[in-house]
C-alpha positions in Angstrom: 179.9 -29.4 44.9 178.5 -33.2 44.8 181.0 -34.2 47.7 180.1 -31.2 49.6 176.1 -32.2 49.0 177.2 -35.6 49.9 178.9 -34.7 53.4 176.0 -32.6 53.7 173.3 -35.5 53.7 175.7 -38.0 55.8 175.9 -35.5 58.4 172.2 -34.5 58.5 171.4 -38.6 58.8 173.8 -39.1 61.5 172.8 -35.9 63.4 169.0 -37.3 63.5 167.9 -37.3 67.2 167.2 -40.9 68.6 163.3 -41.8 69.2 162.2 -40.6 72.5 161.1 -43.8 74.7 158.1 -43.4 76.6 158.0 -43.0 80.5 155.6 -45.5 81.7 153.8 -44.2 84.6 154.6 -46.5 87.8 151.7 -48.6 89.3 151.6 -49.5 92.6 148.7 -52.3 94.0 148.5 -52.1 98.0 147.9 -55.7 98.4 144.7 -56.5 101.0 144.3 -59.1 103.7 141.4 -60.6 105.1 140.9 -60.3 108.4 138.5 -63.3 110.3 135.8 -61.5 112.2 135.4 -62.5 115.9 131.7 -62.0 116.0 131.4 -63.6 112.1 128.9 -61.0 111.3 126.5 -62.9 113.4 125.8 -59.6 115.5 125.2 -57.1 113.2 121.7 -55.8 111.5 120.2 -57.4 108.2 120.7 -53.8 106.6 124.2 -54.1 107.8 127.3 -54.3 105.2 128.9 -57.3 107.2 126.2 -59.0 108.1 126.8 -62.3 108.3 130.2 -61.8 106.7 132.8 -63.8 108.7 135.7 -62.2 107.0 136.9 -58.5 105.9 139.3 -57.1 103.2 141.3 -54.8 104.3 144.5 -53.4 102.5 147.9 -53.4 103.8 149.4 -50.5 105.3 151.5 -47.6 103.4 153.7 -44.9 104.6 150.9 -42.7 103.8 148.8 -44.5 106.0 152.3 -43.7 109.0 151.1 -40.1 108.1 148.4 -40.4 110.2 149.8 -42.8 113.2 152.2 -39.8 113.5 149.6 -36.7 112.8 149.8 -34.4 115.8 146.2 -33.2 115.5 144.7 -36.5 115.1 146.8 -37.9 118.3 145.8 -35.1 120.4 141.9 -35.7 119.4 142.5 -39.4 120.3 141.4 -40.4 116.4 144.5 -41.5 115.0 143.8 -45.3 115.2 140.5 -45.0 114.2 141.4 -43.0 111.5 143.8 -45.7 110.2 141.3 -48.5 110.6 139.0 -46.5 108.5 141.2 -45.9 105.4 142.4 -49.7 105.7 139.0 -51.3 105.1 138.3 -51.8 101.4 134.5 -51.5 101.5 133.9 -48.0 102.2 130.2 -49.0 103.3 131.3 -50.0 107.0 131.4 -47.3 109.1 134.1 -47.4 111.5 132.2 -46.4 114.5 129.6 -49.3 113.8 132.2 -52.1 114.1 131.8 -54.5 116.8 135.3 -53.9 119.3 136.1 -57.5 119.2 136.0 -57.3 115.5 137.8 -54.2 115.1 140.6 -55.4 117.8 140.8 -58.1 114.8 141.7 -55.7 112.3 144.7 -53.8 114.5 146.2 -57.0 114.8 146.3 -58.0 111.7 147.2 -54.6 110.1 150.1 -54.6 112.8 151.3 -57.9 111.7 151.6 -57.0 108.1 153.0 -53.7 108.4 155.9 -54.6 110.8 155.8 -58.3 111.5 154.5 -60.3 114.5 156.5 -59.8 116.9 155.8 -56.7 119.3 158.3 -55.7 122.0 157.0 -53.3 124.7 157.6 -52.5 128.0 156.2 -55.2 130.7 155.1 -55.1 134.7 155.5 -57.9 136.3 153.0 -58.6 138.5 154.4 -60.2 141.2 158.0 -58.4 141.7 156.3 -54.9 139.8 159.5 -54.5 138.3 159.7 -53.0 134.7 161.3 -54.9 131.9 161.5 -55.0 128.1 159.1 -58.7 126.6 158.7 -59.9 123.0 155.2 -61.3 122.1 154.1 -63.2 119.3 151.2 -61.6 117.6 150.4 -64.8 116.0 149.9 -66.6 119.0 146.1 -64.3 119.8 143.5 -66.2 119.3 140.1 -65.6 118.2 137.1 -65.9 120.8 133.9 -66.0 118.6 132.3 -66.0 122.3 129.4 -68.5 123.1 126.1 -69.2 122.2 123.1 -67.9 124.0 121.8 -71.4 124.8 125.1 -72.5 126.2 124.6 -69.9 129.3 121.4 -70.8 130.5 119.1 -68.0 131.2 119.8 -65.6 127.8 118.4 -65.8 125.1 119.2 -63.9 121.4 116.5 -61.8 119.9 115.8 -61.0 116.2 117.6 -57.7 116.7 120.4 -59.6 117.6 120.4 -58.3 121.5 120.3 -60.7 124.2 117.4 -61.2 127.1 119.4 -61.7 130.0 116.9 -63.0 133.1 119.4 -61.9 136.9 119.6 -64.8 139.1 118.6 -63.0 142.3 115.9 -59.9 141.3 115.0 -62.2 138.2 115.4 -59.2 136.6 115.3 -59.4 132.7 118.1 -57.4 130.8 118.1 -56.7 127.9 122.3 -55.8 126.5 123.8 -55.4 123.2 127.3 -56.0 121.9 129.7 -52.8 122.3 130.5 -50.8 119.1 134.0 -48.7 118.5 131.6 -45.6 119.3 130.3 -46.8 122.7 134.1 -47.7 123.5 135.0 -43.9 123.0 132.7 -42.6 124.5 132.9 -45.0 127.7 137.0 -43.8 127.4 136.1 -40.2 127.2 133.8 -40.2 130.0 136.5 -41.6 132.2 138.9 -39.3 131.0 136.4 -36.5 132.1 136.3 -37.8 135.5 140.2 -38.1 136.3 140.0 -34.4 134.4 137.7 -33.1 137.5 138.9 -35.2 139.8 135.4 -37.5 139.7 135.5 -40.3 141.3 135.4 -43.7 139.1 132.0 -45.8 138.5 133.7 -48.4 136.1 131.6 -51.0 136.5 128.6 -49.6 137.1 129.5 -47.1 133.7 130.1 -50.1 131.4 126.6 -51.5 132.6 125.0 -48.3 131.4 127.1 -48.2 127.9 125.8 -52.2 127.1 122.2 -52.2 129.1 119.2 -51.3 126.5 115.9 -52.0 128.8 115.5 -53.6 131.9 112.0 -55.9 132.3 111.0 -53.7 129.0 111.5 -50.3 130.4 114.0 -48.4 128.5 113.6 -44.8 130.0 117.1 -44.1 130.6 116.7 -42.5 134.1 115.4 -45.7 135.2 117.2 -48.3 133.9 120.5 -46.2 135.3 118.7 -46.1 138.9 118.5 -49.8 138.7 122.0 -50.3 137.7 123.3 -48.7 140.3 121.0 -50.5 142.8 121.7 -54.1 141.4 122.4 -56.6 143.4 126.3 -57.7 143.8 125.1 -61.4 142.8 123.7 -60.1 140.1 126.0 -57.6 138.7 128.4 -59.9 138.7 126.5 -62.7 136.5 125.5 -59.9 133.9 129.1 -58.7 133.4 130.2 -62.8 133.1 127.7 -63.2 130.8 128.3 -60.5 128.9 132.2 -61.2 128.6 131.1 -65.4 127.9 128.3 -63.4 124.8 131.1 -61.0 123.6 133.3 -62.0 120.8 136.7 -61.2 121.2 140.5 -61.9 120.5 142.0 -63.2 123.4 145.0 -61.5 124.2 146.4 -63.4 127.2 150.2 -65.1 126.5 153.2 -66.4 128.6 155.0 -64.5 130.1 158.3 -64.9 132.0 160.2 -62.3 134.5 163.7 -62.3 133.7 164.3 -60.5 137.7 162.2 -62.8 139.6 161.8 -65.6 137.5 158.5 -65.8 137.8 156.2 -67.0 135.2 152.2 -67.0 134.5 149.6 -65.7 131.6 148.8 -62.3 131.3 146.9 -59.9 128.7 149.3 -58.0 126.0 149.3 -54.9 126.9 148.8 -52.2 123.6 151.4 -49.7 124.6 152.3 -46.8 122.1 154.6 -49.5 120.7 152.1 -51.5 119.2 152.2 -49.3 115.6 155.4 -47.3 117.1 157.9 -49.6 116.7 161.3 -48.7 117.9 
């Protein structure tokens, strides 16, 4: 009876269960860049989150973040990028549609570069032969315009609510312009795509003046600052829109490029075809 009570107690210590380890939970940290900010926050009001702010945090893409390049609905509504530029930045007090397009340009590039490297192959025109070939650019190679200072152009001068006074060389004309946001570039894209939707004919330049004119000699009633736009003087539309482009800051997209059927070779802007964040 002993032995049987002593195989008994051998078997019942050998049958106890092992301990259960404990399943740590997996942690992932998106790691965050900091993008440098053409316009260095120089442009944007006091109450403003990047005000002043030369730089912005922005996390690295995810393949949840893909989700959305590829989303059907946002595509077709023309949101997708914007979309993805929101969820990237880190500070959800900037508001997408408040960003400054040079600075926002800033942010696709560098989100581009660390989701799928720098180098971006896409489909290229040449312009001199127009014949269609496959080019690799170097997204590294873009450099940032912070654009110039007022005083460097003469007659424009910066007011406190960060707008500038341009005075026209030929009607002497003062304008008064602001910087473009991501929400004036959609709606300057959707109003074109309206008129090739009618069959409307195209105002581009005169269209852009409206989107970036605020008052002209301190009259800001829209019907007549439009009537005077679209009687300006050729002289002087043409120095408003230089100035404005000199004012504007930017990344400056222009590279080499070489024509592998022509052999031809010049500088010419990098064109962001669907293969910028579609990747073959």
């Amino acid at each position: 009876m002993r032995n049987n009570e002593e195989r008994f107690q051998a078997h019942s210590a050998d049958s106890t269960p092992p301990p259960v380890e404990e399943v740590k939970p997996l942690h992932f940290i998106t790691p965050t860049d900091f993008v440098e900010l053409p316009s260095k926050g120089r442009y944007y009001p006091k109450d403003h989150p990047l005000c002043d702010h030369e730089h912005l945090e922005i996390r690295q893409m995810t393949a949840k973040d893909e989700d959305i390049l590829t989303s059907a609905a946002l595509l077709k509504k023309g949101i997708a990028v914007e979309r993805l530029v929101e969820n990237l930045i880190v500070d959800k007090n900037v508001n997408v549609e408040e960003l400054l397009v040079g600075d926002k340009s800033a942010i696709l590039i560098t989100a581009r570069i660390s989701a799928y490297g720098p180098m971006y192959e896409t489909k290229v025109q040449c312009p001199f032969c127009d014949h269609y070939s496959n080019y690799e650019f170097d997204l590294r190679e873009i450099k940032i315009n912070h654009g110039k200072e007022p005083s460097d152009l003469g007659e424009v001068a910066l007011t406190k609510d960060k707008t500038f006074i341009i005075t026209l060389p030929n009607s002497t004309a003062k304008v008064e312009t602001r910087l473009l946001t991501g929400m004036d570039e959609k709606k300057f894209i959707y109003s074109m795509q309206q008129h090739k939707k009618h069959n409307l004919e195209l105002a581009t330049v005169t269209d852009q003046m409206k989107t970036f004119i605020i008052s002209v000699n301190d009259v800001t009633d829209s019907t007549q600052v439009s009537n005077f736009i679209d009687n300006m003087p050729a002289k002087d539309s043409r120095y408003l829109r230089n100035a404005y482009s000199q004012l504007a800051p930017n990344i400056d997209l222009t590279q080499y490029f070489a024509c592998t059927y022509c052999n031809s070779e010049t500088k010419m802007e990098v064109p962001l075809t669907a293969d910028f964040f579609w990747p073959k």
